[in-house]
C-alpha positions in Angstrom: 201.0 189.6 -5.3 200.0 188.2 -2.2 196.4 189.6 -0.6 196.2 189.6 3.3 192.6 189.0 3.3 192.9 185.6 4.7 196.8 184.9 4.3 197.0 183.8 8.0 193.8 180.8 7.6 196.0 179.8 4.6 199.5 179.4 5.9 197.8 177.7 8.7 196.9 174.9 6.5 200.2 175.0 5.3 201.7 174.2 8.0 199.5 171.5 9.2 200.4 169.7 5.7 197.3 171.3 3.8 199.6 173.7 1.4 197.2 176.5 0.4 198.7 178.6 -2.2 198.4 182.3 -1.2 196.6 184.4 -4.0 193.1 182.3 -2.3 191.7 182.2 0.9 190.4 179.2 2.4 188.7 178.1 6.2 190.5 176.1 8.2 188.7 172.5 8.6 186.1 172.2 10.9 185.7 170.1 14.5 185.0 170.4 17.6 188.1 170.2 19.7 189.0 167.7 21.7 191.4 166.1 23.5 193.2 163.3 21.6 193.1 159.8 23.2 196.6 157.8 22.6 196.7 154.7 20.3 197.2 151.6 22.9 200.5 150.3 23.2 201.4 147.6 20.3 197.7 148.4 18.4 198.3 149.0 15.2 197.0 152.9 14.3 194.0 153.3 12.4 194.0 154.0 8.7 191.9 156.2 6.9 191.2 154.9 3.3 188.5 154.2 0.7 188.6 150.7 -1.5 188.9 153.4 -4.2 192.5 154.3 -2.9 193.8 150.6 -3.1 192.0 150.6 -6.6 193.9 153.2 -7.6 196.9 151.9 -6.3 196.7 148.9 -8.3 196.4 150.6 -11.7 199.2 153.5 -11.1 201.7 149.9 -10.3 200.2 148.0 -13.5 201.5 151.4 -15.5 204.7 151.2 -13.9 204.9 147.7 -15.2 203.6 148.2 -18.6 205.7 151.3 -19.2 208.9 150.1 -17.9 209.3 152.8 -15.6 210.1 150.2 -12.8 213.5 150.0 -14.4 214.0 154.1 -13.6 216.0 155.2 -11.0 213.9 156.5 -7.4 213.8 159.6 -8.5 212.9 159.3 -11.5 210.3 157.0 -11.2 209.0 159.6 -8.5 208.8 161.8 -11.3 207.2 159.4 -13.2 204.6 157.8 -11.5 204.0 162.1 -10.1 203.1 163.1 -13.8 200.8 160.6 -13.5 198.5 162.4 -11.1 198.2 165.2 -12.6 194.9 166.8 -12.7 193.8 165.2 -9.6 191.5 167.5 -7.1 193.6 169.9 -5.3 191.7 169.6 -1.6 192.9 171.3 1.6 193.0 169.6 5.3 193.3 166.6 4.1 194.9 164.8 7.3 192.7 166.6 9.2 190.5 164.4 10.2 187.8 164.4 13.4 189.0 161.4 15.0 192.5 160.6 16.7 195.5 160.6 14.7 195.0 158.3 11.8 196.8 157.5 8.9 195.3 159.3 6.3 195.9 157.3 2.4 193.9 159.6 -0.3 195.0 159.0 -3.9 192.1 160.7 -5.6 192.5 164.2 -4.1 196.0 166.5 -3.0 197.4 168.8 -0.9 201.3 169.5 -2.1 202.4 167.6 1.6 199.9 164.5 0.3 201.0 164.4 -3.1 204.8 164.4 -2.6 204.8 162.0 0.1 202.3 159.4 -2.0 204.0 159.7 -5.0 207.4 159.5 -3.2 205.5 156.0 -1.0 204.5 154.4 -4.0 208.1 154.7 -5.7 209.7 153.6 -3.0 207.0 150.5 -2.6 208.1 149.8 -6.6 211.9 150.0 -5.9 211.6 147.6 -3.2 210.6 145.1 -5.4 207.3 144.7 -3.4 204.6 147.1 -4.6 201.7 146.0 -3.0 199.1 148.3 -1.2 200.5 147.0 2.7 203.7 148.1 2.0 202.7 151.6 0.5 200.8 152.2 3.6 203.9 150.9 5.5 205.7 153.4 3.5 203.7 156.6 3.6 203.6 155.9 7.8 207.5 155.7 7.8 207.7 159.1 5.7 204.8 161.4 7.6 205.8 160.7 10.9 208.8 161.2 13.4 210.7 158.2 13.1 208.1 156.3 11.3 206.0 156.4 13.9 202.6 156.9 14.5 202.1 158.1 18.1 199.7 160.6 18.3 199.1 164.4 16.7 202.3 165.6 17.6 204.3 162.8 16.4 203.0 164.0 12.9 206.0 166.5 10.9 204.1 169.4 10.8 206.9 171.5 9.4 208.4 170.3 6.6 212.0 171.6 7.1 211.9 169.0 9.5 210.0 166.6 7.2 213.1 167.2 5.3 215.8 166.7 8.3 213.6 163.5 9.7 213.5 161.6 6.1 216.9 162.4 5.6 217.7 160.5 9.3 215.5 157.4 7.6 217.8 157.9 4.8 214.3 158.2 2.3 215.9 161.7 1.0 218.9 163.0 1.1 218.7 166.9 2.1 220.8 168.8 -0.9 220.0 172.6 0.0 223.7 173.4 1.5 225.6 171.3 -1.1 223.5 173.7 -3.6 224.7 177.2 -1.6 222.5 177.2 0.9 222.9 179.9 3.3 221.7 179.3 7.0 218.2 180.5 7.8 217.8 181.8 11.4 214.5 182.9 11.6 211.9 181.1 14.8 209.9 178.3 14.1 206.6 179.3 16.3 203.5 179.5 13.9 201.0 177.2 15.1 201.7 177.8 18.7 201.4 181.4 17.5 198.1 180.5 16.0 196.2 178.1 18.0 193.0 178.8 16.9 193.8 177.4 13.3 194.1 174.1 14.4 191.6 172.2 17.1 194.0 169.5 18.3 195.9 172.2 20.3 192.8 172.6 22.4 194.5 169.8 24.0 197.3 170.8 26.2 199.3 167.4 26.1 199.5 168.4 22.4 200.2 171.9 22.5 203.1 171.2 25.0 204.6 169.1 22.4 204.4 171.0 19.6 206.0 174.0 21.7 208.9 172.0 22.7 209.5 170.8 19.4 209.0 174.5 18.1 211.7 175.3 20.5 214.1 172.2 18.8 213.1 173.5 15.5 214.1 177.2 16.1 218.0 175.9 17.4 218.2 173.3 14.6 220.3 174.5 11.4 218.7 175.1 8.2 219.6 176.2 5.3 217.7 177.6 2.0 218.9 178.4 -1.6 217.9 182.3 -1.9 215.5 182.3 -4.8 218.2 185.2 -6.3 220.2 182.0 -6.7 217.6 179.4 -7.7 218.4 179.6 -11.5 222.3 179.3 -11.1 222.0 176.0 -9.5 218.6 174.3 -11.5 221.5 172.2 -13.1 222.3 170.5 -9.9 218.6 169.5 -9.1 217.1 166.3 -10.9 213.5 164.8 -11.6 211.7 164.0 -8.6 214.0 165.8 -6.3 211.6 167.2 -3.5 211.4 171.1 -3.6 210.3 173.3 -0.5 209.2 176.7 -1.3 210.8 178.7 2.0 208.1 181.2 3.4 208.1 184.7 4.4 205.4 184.5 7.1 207.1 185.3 10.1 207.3 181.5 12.4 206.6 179.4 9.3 209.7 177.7 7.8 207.7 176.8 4.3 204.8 177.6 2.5 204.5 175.1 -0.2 205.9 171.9 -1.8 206.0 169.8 -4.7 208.7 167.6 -6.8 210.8 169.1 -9.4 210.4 168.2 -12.9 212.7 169.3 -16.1 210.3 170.4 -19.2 211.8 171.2 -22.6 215.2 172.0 -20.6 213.6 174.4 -17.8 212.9 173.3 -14.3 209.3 173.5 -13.5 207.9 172.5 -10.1 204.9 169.8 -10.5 202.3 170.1 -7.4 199.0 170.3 -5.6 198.5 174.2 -5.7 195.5 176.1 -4.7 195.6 178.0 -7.6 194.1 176.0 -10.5 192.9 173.6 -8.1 194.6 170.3 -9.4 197.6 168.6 -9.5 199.7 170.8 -12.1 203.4 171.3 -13.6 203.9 174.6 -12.9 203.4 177.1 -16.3 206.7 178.8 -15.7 210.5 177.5 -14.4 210.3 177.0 -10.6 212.7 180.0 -10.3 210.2 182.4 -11.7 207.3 180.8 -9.7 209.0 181.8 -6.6 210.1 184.9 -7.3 206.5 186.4 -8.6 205.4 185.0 -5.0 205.8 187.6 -2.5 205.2 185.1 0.5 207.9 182.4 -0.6 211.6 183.7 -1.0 213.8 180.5 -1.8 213.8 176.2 -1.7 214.8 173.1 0.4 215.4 170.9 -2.0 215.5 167.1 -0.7 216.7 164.1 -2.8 214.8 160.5 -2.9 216.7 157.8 -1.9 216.3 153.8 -2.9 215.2 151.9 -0.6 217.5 149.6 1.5 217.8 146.9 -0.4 216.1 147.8 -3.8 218.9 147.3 -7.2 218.8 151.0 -8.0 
């Protein structure tokens, strides 16, 4: 059952990529606002990274080597290098952070936006045949941000439906949710403009402008989401490592939580960075019975890894 005390703090995080579960309430991250100064033309954005990340990096690709899961298709080995992690620190706000849009790389600690996308940059690092640390960063740029790139707060996908829609354009997944029996979701796409006070860098007006116009795209752009009525009688057609996208309830917010699928003993489970539990788990029940006991999510996205161009599977 979902509590109110704090539900609005918690879907705020959500949609700024934090992915607070909703049985918890947590504070939105700290900071003075202020307004964002834009990375000079042709400099290269600033990275935000410990020599433990890199570390880490390094020993996740020596398993994939050892193991032979480098032969695995990119889903797959999504899945694979994904059950890795589990147990890691669930954390909140994790791209939050008090200086100018940066890219953010954290492989010791999750939110459910973090983990998919790292896991998903480091498989696609291995299936191009170069898994080095440069080009997982390179990677993990191209997937967070519009286009691949990194221009500024606003050029960040805050809502994952069009997370979904964007990587799909960079052909990184393919977005399966209608070819699964969708059904079109019409509901507005306003929340943080709705709630400006969860998130500082919308003291800045350039920002806010943005993210109201592309609120406005958002809300005429087609969607679709499997009902979660429906999520059982089409598991068969969803495969390990396949992104899932829990659709929310909150009124302006288009989902609530994500994380990658993963078959267990014949039953889809979803494996992610929840709140509850605070680490990196596979869920302890099929994903269609997660979302169906949680009153604030009523259905998926689900979104398809593709190889990268170039990679032999």
């Amino acid at each position: 059952m979902v509590q109110s005390r704090g539900i609005l703090l918690i879907l705020a995080l959500v949609a700024a990529g934090a992915c607070a579960e909703p049985d918890q309430a947590t504070q939105t991250p700290a900071g003075t606002p202020t307004a964002e100064q834009a990375t000079p033309e042709g400099a290269p954005a600033a990275v935000s990274e410990t020599p433990e990340d890199s570390a880490i990096f390094e020993r996740t690709v020596a398993w994939v080597r050892e193991s032979g899961s480098d032969t695995l298709g990119i889903g797959e080995l999504t899945a694979a290098i994904g059950q890795r992690f589990v147990g890691a620190p669930y954390t909140p706000g994790l791209l939050e952070v008090p200086q100018t849009e940066q890219l953010v790389v954290n492989l010791r600690e999750f939110d459910c936006v973090t983990y998919v996308e790292q896991m998903l940059a480091i498989a696609r690092s291995v299936a191009a045949g170069e898994p080095t640390y440069a080009r997982f960063k390179d990677e993990l740029r191209h997937i967070r941000y519009r286009g691949g790139e990194l221009t500024g707060y606003p050029s960040r996908l805050h809502y994952f439906s069009e997370w979904i829609s964007d990587n799909d354009a960079k052909g990184v997944v393919e977005n399966i949710t209608r070819s699964l029996g969708g059904v079109r979701d019409t509901t507005g796409i306003d929340f943080m403009t709705q709630h400006t006070e969860s998130y500082r860098q919308l003291a800045d007006s350039v920002n806010l402008q943005a993210i109201r116009e592309k609120e406005a795209e958002l809300s005429a752009f087609p969607r679709f989401a499997v009902p979660e009525a429906a999520i059982g009688n089409v598991a068969e057609g969803i495969r390990n490592g396949d992104v899932i996208a829990a659709t929310s309830t909150l009124p302006g917010l288009d989902i609530a939580h994500t994380g990658l699928a993963l078959w267990v003993d014949g039953r889809l489970h979803l494996m992610h960075a929840p709140l509850v539990g605070s680490v990196v788990e596979i869920s302890e029940v099929p994903l269609a019975q997660r979302i169906q006991r949680i009153e604030a999510q009523d259905g998926i996205m689900v979104a398809r890894p593709q190889a990268p161009e170039g990679a032999a599977r």
